[in-house]
C-alpha positions, 0 to 999 in steps of 0.5 A: 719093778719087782727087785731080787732083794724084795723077792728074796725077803718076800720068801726067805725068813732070817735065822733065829737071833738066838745063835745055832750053828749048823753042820755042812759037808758040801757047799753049793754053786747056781745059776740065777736068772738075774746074771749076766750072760758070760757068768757061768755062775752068780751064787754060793752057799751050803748044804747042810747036813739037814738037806736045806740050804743056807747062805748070805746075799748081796742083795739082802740088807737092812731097810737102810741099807747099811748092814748085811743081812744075817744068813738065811736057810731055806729049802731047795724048792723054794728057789724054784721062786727065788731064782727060777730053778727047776724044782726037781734038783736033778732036772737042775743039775742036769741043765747045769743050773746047780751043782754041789761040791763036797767039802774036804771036811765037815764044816760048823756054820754060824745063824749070824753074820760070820767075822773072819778070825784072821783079817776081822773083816764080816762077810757081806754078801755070798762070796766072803760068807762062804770063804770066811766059814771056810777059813774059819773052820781050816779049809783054804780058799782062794783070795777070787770072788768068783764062785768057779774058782771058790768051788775049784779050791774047795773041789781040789782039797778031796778026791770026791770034790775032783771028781765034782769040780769036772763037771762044772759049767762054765757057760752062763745062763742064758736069759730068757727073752721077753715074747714079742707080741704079733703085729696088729694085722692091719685092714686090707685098703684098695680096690679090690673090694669093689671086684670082691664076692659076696662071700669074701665080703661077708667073711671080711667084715665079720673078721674086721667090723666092717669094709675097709678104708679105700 
């Protein structure tokens, strides 16, 4: 059985060891299709100012399991693979599967893994990457892990990101169920056989191989 974190090494690559920072002034919030039907939103991120995307994940760790991942950036067309996501951006947004915010202001973002400068805490998984920048570079956040209610505190802080926070979805992503093979048919058993046409008999074992069981 293939797992999220598997696909998402398998196509995103870590940032370079040599430490960047990275200019954002929107973060993202989106749908996957790994999440539960009732979350109306199961990942967060930015947008940086170059258009792509970058973020930390839960599901990304290293082979032992013990520390997170450093953050990734990428481009919106690849998480047409990573989280099945129209690859036409707009097609996204209007089903509500992505949607992004703009920040109060504009934001540094760090290559590595991000330490908070009040709690000390390192970020692990979407949720505290993104409050941890953004505590880091002056925005409030919320102390909620929920991605509606960090995109909401972020959204209320500008008059563009109100205007963007009203159009959120709150519904979740339904998934897709799995399609269901049609039965077998089976062969046609009695009587009938004997009081059968020439045809009908002929038409009968071409489509089953032969004359059925009595």
């Amino acid at each position: 059985m293939i797992k999220l974190k598997d696909i998402l090494l398998e196509k995103e690559k870590p940032l370079s060891k040599e430490k960047k920072t990275f200019k954002s002034g929107k973060l993202f919030v989106m749908k996957s299709p790994y999440s539960n039907e009732n979350v109306p939103y199961d990942h967060i991120g930015f947008i940086t100012d170059d258009g792509e995307i970058i973020d930390m994940s839960g599901h990304r760790y290293t082979d032992d399991g013990k520390e997170p991942l450093p953050p990734q950036k990428y481009k919106y067309e690849d998480t047409e693979d990573l989280f099945k996501l129209p690859k036409n951006k707009e097609e996204a947004i209007k089903k509500g599967y992505y949607k992004e915010i703009p920040l109060p202001k504009s934001v540094d973002i760090p290559s590595e893994t991000p330490t908070c400068s009040l709690s000390k805490k390192s970020a692990e998984n979407c949720g505290s990457y993104v409050k941890i920048v953004l505590s880091n570079n002056g925005i409030k956040t919320t102390e909620s892990n929920n991605m509606i209610d960090i995109a909401t505190k972020v959204g209320e802080q500008s008059k563009a990101g109100r205007e963007a926070i009203k159009t959120l979805d709150k519904k979740g992503r339904k998934k897709q169920e799995p399609k269901k093979e049609k039965p077998a048919k089976n062969k046609k058993s009695g009587n009938w056989w004997q009081g059968a046409s020439k045809t009908v008999r002929s038409n009968y074992i071409k489509k089953y191989g032969g004359p059925p069981n009595k």
